[in-house]
C-alpha positions as a Markdown table, in Angstrom:
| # | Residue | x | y | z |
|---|---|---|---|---|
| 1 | Unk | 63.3 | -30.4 | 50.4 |
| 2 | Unk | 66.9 | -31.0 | 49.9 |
| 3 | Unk | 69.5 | -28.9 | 49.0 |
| 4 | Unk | 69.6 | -30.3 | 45.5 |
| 5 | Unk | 66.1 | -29.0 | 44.7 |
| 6 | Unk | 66.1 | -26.2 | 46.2 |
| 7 | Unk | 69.0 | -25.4 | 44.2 |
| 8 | Unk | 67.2 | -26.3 | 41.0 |
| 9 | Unk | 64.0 | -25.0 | 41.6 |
| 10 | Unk | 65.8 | -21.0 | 42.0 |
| 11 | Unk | 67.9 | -22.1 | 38.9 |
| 12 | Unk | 64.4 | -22.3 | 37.0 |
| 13 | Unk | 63.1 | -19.2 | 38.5 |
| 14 | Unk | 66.5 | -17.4 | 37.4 |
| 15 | Unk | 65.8 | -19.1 | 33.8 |
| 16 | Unk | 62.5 | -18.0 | 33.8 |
| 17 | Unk | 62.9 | -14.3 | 34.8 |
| 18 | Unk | 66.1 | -13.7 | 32.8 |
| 19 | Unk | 64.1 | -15.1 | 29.7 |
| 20 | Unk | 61.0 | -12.1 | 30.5 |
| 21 | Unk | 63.9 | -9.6 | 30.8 |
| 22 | Unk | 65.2 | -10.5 | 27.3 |
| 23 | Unk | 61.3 | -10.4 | 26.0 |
| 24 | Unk | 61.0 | -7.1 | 27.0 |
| 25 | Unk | 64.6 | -5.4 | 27.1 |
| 26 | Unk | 66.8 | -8.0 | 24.3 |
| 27 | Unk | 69.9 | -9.0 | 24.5 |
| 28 | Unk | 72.0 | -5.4 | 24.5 |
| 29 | Unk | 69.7 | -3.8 | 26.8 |
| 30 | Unk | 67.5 | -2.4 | 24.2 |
| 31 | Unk | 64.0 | -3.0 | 24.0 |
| 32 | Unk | 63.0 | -5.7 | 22.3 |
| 33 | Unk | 61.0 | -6.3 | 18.9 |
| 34 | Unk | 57.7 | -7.1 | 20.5 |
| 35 | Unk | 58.0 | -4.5 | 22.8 |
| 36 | Unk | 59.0 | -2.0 | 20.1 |
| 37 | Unk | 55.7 | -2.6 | 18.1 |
| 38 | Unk | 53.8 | -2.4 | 21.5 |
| 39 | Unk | 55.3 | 0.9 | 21.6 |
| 40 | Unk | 54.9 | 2.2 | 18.1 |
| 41 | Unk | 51.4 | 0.7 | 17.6 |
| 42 | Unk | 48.6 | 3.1 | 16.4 |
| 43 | Unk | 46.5 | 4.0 | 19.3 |
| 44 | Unk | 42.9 | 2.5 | 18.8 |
| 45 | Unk | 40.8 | 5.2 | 16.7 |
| 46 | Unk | 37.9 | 5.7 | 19.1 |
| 47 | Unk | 34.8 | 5.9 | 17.2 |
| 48 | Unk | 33.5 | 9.3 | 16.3 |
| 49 | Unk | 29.8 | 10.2 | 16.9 |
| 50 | Unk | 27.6 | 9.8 | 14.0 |
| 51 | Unk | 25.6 | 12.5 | 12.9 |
| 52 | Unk | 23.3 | 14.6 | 10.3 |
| 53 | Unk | 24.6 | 17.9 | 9.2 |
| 54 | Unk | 22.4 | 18.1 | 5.9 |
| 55 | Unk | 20.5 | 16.2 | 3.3 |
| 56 | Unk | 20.4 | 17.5 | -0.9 |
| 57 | Unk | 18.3 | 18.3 | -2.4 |
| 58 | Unk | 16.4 | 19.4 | 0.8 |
| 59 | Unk | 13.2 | 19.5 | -1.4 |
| 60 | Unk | 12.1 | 16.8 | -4.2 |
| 61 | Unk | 9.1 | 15.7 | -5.9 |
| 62 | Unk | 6.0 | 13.6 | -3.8 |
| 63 | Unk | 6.8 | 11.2 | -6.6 |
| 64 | Unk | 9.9 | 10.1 | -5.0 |
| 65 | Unk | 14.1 | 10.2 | -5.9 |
| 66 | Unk | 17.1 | 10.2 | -4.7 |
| 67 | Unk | 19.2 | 12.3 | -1.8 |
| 68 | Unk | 21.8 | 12.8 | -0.3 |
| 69 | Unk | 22.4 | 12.4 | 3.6 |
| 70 | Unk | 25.7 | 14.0 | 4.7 |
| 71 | Unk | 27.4 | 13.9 | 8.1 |
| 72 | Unk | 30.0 | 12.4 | 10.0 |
| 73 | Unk | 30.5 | 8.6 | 10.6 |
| 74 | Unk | 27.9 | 7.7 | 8.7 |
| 75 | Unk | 29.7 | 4.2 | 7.3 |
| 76 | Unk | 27.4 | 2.1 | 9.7 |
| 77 | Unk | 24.2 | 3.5 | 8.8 |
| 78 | Unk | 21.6 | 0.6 | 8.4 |
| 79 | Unk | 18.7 | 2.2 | 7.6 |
| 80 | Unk | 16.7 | 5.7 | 6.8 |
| 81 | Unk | 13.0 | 6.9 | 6.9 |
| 82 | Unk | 11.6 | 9.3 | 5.0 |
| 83 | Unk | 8.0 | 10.5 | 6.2 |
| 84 | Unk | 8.1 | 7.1 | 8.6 |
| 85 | Unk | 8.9 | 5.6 | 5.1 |
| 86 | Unk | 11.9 | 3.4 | 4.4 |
| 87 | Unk | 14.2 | 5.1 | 2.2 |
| 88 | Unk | 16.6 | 2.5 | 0.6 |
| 89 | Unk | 20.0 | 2.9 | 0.9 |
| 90 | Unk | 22.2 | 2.5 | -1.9 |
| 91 | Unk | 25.3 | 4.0 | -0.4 |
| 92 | Unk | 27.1 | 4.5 | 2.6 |
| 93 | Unk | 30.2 | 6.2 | 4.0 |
| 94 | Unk | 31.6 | 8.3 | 6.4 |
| 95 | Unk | 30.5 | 11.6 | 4.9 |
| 96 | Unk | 27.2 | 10.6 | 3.1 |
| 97 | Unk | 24.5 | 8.3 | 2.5 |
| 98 | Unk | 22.9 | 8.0 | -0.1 |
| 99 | Unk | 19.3 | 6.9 | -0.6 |
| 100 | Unk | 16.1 | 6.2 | -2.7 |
| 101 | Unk | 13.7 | 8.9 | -1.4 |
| 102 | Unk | 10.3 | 6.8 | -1.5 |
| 103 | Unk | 6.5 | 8.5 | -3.0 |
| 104 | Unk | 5.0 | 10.9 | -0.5 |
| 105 | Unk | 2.4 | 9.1 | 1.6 |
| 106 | Unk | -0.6 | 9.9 | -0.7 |
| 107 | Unk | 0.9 | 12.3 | -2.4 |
| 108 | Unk | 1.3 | 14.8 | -0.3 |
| 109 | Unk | 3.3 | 17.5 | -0.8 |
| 110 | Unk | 5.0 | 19.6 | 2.8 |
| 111 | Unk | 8.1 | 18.6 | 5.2 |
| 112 | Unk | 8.3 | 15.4 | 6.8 |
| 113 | Unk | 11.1 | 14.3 | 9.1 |
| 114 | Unk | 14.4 | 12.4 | 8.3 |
| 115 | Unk | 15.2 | 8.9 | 10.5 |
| 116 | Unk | 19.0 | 7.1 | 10.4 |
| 117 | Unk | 19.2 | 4.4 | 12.4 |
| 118 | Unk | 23.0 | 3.0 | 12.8 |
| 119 | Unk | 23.8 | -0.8 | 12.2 |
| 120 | Unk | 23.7 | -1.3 | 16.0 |
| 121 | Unk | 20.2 | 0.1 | 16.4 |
| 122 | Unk | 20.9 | 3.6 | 17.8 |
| 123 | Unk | 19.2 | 6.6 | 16.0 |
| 124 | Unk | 21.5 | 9.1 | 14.7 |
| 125 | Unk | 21.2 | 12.6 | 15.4 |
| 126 | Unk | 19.6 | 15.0 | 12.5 |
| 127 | Unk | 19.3 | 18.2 | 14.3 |
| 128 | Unk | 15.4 | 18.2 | 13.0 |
| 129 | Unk | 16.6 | 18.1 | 9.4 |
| 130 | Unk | 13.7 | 17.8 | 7.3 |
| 131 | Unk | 12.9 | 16.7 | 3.6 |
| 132 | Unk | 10.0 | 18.4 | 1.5 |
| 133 | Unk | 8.0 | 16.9 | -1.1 |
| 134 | Unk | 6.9 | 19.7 | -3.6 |
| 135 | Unk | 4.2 | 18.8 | -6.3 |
| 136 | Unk | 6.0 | 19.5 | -9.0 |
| 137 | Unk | 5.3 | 17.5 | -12.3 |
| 138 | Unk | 2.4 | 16.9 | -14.6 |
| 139 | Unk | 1.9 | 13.5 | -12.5 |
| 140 | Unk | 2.4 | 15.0 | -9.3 |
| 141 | Unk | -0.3 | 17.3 | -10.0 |
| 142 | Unk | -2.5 | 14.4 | -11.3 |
| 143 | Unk | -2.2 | 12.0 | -8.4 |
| 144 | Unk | -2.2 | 14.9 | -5.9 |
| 145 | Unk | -5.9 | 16.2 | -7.1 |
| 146 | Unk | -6.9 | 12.4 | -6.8 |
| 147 | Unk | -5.7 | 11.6 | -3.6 |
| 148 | Unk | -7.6 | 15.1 | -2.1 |
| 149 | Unk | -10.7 | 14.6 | -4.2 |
| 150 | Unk | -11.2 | 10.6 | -4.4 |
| 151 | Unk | -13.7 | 11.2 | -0.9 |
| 152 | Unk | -14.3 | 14.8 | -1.4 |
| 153 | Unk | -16.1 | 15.5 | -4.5 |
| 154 | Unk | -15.2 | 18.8 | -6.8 |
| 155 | Unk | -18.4 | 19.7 | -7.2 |
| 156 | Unk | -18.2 | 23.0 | -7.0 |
| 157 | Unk | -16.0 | 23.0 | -10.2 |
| 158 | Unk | -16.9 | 19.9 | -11.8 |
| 159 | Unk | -20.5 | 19.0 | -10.3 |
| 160 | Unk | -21.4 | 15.3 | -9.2 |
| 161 | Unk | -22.6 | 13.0 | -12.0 |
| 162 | Unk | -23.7 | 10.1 | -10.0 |
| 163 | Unk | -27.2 | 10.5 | -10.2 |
| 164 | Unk | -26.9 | 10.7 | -14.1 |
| 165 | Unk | -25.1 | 6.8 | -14.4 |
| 166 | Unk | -21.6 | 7.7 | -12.3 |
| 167 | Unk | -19.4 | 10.1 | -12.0 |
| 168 | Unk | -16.1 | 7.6 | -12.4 |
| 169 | Unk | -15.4 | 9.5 | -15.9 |
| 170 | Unk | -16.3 | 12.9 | -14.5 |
| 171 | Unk | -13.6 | 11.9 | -12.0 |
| 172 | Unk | -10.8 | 11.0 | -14.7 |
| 173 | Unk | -11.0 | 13.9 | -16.4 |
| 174 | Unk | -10.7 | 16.1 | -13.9 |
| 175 | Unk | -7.6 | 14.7 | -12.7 |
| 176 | Unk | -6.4 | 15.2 | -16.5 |
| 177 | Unk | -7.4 | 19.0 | -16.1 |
| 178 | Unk | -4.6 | 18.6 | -13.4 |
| 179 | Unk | -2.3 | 16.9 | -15.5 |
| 180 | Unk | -2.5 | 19.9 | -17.7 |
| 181 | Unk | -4.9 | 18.8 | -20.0 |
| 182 | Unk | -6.7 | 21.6 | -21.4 |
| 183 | Unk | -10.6 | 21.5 | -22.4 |
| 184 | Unk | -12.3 | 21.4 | -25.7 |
| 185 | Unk | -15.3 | 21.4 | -28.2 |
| 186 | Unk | -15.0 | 17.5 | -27.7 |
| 187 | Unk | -14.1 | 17.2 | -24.3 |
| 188 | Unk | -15.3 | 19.3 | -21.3 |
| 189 | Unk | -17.4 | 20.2 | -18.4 |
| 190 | Unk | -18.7 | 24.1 | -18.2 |
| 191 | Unk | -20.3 | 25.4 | -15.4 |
| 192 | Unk | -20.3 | 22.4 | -12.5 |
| 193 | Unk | -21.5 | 20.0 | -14.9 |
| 194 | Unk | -24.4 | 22.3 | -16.1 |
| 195 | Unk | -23.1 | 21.5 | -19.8 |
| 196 | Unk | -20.7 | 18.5 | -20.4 |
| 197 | Unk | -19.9 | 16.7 | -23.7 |
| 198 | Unk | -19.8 | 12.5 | -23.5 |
| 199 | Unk | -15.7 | 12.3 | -24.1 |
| 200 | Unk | -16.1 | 14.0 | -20.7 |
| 201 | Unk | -18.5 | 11.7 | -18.5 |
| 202 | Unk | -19.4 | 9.0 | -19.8 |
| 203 | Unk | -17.0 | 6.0 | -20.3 |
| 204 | Unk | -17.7 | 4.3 | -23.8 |
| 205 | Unk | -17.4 | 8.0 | -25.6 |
| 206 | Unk | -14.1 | 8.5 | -23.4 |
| 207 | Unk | -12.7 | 6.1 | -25.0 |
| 208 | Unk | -13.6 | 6.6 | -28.3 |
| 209 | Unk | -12.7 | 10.1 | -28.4 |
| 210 | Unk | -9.0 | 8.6 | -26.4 |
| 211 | Unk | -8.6 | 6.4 | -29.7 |
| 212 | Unk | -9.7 | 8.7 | -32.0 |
| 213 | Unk | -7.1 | 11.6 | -30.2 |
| 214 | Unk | -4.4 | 8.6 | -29.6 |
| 215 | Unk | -1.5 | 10.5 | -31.4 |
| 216 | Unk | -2.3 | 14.1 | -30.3 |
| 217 | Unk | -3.1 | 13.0 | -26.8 |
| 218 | Unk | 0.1 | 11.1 | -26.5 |
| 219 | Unk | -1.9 | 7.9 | -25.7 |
| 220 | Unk | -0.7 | 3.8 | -25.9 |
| 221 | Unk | -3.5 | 1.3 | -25.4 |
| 222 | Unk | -2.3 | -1.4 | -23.2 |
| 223 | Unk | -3.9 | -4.8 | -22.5 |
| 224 | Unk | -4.3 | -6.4 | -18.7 |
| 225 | Unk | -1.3 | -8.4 | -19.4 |
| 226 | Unk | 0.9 | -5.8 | -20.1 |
| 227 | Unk | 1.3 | -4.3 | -16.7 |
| 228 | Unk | 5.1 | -3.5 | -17.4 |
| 229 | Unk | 4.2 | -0.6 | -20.0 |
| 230 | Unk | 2.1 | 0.7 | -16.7 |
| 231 | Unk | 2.9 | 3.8 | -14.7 |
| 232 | Unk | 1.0 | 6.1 | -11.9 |
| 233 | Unk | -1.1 | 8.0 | -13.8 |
| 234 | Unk | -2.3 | 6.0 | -16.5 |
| 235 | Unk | -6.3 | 5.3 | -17.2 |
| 236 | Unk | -8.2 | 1.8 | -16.9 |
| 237 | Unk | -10.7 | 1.4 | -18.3 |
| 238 | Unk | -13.3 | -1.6 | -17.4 |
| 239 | Unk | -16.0 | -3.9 | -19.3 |
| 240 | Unk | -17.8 | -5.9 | -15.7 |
| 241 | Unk | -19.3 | -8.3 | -18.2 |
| 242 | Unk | -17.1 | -8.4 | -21.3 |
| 243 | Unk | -19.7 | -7.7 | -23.6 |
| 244 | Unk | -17.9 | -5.2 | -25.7 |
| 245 | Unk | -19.5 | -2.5 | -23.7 |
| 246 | Unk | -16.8 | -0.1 | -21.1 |
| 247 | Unk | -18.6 | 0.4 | -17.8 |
| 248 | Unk | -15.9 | 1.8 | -15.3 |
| 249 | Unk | -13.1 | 4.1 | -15.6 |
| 250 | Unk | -10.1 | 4.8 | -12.8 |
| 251 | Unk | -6.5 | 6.4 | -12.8 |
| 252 | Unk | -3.6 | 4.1 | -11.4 |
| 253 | Unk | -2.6 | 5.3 | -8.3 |
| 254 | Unk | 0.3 | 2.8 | -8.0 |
| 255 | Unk | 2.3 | 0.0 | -9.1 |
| 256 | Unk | 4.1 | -2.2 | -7.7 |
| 257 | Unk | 6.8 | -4.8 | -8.6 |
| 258 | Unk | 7.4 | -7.7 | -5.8 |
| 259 | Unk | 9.8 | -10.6 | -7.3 |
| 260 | Unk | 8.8 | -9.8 | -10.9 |
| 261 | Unk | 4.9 | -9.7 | -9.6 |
| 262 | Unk | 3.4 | -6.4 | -10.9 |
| 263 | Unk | 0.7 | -5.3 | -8.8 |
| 264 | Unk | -1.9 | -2.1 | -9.8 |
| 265 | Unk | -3.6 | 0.2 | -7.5 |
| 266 | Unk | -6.1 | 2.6 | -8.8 |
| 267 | Unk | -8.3 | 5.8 | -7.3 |
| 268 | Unk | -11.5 | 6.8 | -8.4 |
| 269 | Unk | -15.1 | 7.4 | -7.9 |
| 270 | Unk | -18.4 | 5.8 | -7.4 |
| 271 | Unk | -16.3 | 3.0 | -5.6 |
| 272 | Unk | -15.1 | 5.8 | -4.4 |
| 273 | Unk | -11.3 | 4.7 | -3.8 |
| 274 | Unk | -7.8 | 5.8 | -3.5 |
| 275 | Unk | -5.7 | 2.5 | -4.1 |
| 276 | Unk | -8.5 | -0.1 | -5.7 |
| 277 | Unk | -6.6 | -3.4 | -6.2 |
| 278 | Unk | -7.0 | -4.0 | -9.9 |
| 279 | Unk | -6.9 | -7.9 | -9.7 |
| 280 | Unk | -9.0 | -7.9 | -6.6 |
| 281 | Unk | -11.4 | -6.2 | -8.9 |
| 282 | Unk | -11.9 | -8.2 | -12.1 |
| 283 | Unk | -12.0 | -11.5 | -9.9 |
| 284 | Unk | -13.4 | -11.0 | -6.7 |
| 285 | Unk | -15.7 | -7.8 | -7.4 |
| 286 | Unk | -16.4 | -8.6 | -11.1 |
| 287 | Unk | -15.4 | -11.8 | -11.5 |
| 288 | Unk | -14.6 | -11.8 | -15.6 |
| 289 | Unk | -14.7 | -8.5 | -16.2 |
| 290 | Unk | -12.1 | -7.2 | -19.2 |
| 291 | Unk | -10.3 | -4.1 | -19.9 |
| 292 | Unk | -7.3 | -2.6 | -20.9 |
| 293 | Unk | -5.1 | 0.1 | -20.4 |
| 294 | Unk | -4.2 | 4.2 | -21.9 |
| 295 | Unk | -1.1 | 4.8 | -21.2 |
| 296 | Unk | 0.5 | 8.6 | -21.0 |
| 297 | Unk | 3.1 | 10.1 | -22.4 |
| 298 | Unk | 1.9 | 14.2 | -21.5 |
């Protein structure tokens, strides 16, 4: 190499290094603007661990709600389960979530567990926190008597009146009784079915004495296409052969709304059932059959 490069080539190492030292130290010997905001940056905030300190209310009814999840860095919280349920969630932050608490699994009322799940897939602690469903309203009572005596006949209160036609009516009103429904000279069942008036078991006079009491009752007659008036709770009533004659009578157990679709579910006896699908049964079952709705207000 001659002497000429050489020369040139340190030149441009020189160049290049005096160039760095202005970067980081400027022109007076004082650190430069880069290196300044290098300096004064805000550390990176280190993520906290997310976690559970509470839920409220603790307690709610089987029908479902709404809650409360509280905690810390809780902002990234994808999902929650309630009773291996998915709860919806409607809000989250650091401090809370907050969530649609779904319907007990068969209306059951006792403490299940609580599940939060982080966007990234890692279950966030809870300490065991728990959330109870309590039977606490007309329908709560209702819908819990169904679901523990669909399978398991009353009879020891209410008798068994299969052998007399069905006992799908017998059924109905006992679950009004748990409603809080109270008996009458019309309507009622003494002494395990020793003595029972029509309005009570048998499904034509049912409804009858249900039109008849519409008003007092707090009663709305529904048609089939009218599911959107439709809530748990509410009575069905069935003609298999549309001859103007009722046959069948069930309680709606649930409804469901998928993309406007409104699905019903019913519980009952004789088919003894918890959630009967309503169009399964008046096209598949009973291809034809008719019916309509009563609709509660008490």
């Amino acid at each position: 190499m001659s002497s000429l490069s050489r020369s040139r080539r340190v030149f441009a190492v020189a160049a290049t290094a005096a160039a760095a030292a202005l970067l980081f130290t400027g022109c007076a010997g004082e650190p430069s603007p880069v290196m300044k905001a290098i300096a004064g940056a805000a550390p990176v905030a280190q993520p906290k661990n997310a976690v559970v300190s509470g839920i409220e209310p603790a307690a709610g009814s089987v029908a479902g709600g709404t809650a409360t999840i509280a905690g810390t860095d809780l902002q990234h919280v994808a999902s929650v389960q309630i009773g291996g349920q998915p709860a919806a969630v409607t809000q989250a932050t650091a401090d809370k979530v907050v969530v649609t608490v779904p319907q007990a699994a068969n209306w059951a009322a006792g403490p299940v567990p609580i599940t939060v799940t982080a966007a990234d897939g890692k279950v966030v602690p809870t300490a065991g926190k728990t959330y109870t469903y309590q039977v606490q309203t007309p329908v709560d009572r209702q819908l819990a008597y169904a679901m523990a005596h669909w399978n398991d006949y009353n009879t020891a209160e209410y008798g068994d009146l299969n052998p007399v036609g069905g006992d799908c009516a017998n059924f109905v009103s006992q679950t009004l009784i748990a409603r809080g429904w109270q008996m009458n000279s019309d309507w009622y069942n003494h002494d395990a079915a020793a003595d029972w008036s029509p309005a009570w078991g048998y499904v034509p006079a049912m409804d009858d004495y249900f039109r008849e009491n519409a008003a007092q009752l707090g009663l709305t007659e529904y048609s089939f296409d009218q599911r959107d008036k439709i809530k748990v709770g509410d009575i069905v009533m069935f003609d298999w052969n549309n001859n103007n004659s009722l046959d069948h009578v069930q309680i709606v157990s649930a409804v469901n709304n998928v993309n406007g679709k409104i699905t019903i579910e019913m519980a009952g006896h004789n088919t003894d059932t918890d959630y009967r699908d309503l169009d399964h049964t008046i096209t598949v079952e009973h291809p034809g059959a008719t019916g309509h709705f009563w609709s509660l207000s008490k």
